[in-house]
C-alpha positions in Angstrom: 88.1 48.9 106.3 91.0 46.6 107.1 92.0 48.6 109.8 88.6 48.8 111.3 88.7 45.5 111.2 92.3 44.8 112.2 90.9 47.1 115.5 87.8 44.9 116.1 90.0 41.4 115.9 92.4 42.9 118.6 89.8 44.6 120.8 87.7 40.9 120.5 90.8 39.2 121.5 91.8 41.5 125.0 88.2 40.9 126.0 88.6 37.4 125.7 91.4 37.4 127.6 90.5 39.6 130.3 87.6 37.5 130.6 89.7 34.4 131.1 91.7 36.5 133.5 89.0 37.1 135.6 88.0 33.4 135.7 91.5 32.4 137.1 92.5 32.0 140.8 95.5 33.9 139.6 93.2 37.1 139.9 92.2 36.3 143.5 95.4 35.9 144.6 96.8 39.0 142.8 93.9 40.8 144.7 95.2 39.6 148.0 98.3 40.3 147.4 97.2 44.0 146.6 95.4 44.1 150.0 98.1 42.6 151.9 99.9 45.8 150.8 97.5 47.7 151.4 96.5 46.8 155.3 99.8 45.5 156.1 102.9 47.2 155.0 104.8 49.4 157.0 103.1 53.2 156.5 105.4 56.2 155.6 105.9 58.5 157.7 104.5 62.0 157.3 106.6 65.1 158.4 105.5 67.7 161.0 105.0 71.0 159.2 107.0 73.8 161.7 105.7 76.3 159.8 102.7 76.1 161.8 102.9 77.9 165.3 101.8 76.2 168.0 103.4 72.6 168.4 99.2 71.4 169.4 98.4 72.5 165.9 101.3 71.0 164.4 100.3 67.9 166.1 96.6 68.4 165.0 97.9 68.9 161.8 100.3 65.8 161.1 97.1 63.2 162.9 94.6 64.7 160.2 97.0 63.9 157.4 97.5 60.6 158.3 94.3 59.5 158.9 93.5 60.9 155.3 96.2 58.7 154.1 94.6 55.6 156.3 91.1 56.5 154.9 92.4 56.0 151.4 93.9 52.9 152.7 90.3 51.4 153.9 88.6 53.1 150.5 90.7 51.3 148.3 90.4 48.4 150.4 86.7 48.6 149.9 86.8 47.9 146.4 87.8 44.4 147.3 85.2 43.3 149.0 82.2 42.6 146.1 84.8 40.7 143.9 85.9 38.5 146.4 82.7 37.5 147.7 81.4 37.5 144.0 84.0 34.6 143.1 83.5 33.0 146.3 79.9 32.8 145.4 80.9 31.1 142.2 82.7 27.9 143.9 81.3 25.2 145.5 80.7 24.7 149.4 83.2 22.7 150.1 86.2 25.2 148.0 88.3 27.0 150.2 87.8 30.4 151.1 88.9 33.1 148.2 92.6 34.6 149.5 91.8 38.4 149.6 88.6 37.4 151.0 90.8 35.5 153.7 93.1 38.7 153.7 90.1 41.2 154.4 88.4 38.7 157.1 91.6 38.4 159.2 92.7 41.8 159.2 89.1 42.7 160.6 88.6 39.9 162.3 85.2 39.0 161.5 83.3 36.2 162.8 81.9 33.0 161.0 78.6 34.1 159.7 75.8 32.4 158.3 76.1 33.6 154.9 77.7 35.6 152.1 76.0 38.2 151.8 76.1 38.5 155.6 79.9 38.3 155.1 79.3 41.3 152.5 77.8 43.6 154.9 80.1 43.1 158.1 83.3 43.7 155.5 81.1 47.0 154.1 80.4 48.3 158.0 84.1 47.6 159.0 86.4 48.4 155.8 85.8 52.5 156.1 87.0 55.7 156.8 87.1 57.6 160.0 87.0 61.2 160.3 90.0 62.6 160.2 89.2 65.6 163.5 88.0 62.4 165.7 91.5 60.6 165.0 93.5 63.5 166.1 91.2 64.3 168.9 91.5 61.0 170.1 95.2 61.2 169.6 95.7 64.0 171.6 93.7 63.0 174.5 95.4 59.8 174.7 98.7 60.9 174.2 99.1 64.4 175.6 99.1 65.8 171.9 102.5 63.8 171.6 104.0 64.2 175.0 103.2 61.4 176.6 106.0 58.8 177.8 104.1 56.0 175.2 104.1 58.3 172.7 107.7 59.5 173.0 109.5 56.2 173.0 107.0 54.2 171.5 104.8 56.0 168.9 101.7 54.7 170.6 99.2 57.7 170.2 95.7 55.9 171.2 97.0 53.8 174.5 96.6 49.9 172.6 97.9 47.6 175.4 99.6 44.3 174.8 99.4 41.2 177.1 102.2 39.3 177.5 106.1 40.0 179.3 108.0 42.3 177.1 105.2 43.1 174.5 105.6 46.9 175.0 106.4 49.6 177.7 105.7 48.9 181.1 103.4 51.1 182.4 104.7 52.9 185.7 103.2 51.6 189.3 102.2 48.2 187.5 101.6 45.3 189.9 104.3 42.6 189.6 101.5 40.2 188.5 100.2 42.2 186.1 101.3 41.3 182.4 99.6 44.2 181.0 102.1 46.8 178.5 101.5 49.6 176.7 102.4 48.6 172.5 105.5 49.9 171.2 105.0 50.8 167.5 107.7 51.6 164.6 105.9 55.0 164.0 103.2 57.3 164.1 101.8 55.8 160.6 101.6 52.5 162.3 100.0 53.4 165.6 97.5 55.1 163.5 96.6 52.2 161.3 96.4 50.0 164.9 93.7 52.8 166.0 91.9 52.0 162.9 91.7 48.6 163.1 91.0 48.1 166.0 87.6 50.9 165.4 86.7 48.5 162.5 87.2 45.4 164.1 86.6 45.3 168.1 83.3 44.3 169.2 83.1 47.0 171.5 83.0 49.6 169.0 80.3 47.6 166.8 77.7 50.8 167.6 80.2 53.2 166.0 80.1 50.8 162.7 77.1 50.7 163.1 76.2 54.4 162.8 79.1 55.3 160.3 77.0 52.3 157.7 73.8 53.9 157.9 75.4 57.2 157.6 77.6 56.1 154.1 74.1 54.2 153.1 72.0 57.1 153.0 74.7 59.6 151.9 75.2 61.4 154.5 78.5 63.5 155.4 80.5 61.8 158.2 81.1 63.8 161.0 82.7 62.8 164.3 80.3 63.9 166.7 77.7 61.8 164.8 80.0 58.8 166.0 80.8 60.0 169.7 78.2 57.5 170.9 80.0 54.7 169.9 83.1 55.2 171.6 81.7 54.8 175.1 83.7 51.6 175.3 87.2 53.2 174.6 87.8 54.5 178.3 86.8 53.5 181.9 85.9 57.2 182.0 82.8 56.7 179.5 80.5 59.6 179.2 83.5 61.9 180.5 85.2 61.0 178.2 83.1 61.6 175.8 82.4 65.1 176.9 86.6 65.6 176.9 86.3 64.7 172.9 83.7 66.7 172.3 85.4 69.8 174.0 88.1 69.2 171.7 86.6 68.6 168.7 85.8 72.2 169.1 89.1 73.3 169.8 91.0 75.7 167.4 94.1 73.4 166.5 91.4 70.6 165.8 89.2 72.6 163.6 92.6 74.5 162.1 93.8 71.2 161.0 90.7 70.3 159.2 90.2 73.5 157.4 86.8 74.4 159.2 84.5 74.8 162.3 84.0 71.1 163.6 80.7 70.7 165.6 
């Protein structure tokens, strides 16, 4: 009986302080420091399995598996989101916004909204996963399945641009007024996790959030082809470039690297 009792007191006890624990601001800025990890570190690199045969389904290959590893990224990001806004709910108007509520708004740059819950459902639609056959598609296109000069001496897979002198690689035949470079990143990991933010956080690719929510809300697998539509914006090419990703969504070394046929 002692025992039982013994269990009970120390049980009562860890509630109570877990309780208080989730009361403090010490918890909110433990969360953003978790997310600040999590969205901003470097990311490790991945290698290239030779084992494979062709160097196009190597490259299929090492995209897919780091876009997995960025979709675990956004998921566990995700979890964020409703305790942050929760304890934001919980202060007054005039307290200052929640850190890893501040941490999650910059990194996805959302706009001031009207409300929380608003807030909510903007950090739900952009904090997500991507399929893993439209990241390396979109890789390859861009980048020449590796080969291009921006992907070779700067790990930049998806074309990002940068804006000001000496930002990046300058681009060849580029007008002496133009300020326009192609980003330089540190590695592959990195250029990936820039393609995904800017997905989840441009305005021009709102359509594509907006799609990938309703298809998460009602269950549904997420496919890439689903999403096609709302990547008009990501090339002056628009719908033929469009057609290019879906001719190589079909490709073998796309579907190889994701274990299937891919629509």
């Amino acid at each position: 009986m002692m025992r039982h009792a013994g269990l009970a007191t120390v049980l009562a006890t860890a509630t109570l302080v877990y309780t208080a624990l989730v009361s403090e601001p010490d918890l909110a800025r433990f969360d953003a420091s978790e997310l600040k990890g999590l969205l901003e570190s470097p990311r490790p690199a991945l290698a290239v399995d030779l084992a494979l045969p062709d160097h196009r389904r190597q490259f299929a290959d090492l995209i897919v598996r780091y876009a997995k590893a960025e979709n675990a990224r956004m998921t566990a990001a995700a979890v964020f989101i409703s305790p942050a806004i929760a304890r934001q709910k919980a202060q007054r108007d005039e307290s200052p916004i929640d850190p890893a509520l501040q941490v999650l708004v910059d990194y996805f740059d959302v706009p001031a909204l009207e409300s929380l819950d608003a807030l909510e459902r903007t950090l739900v639609a952009r904090v997500a996963p991507l399929p893993p056959e439209l990241v390396a598609a979109q890789a390859a296109i861009e980048s020449a399945w590796g080969e291009s000069r921006f992907a070779t001496e700067g790990f930049n897979l998806f074309g990002h641009q940068c804006y000001s002198s000496g930002c990046g690689i300058k681009p060849q035949g580029r007008t002496a007024a133009s300020q326009i470079e192609v980003r330089r990143f540190d590695s592959i990991g990195d250029s990936v996790a820039a393609y995904y933010q800017n997905l989840n956080s441009h305005n021009a690719y709102r359509r594509l959030r907006q799609i990938r929510y309703e298809l998460l809300s009602q269950n549904q697998s997420l496919e890439a082809h689903a999403l096609l539509p709302g990547l008009s914006a990501y090339s002056e090419e628009g719908d033929a470039y469009l057609r290019s990703l879906r001719q190589l969504l079909r490709s073998e070394y796309v579907a190889a690297a994701t274990g299937g046929n891919t629509p």
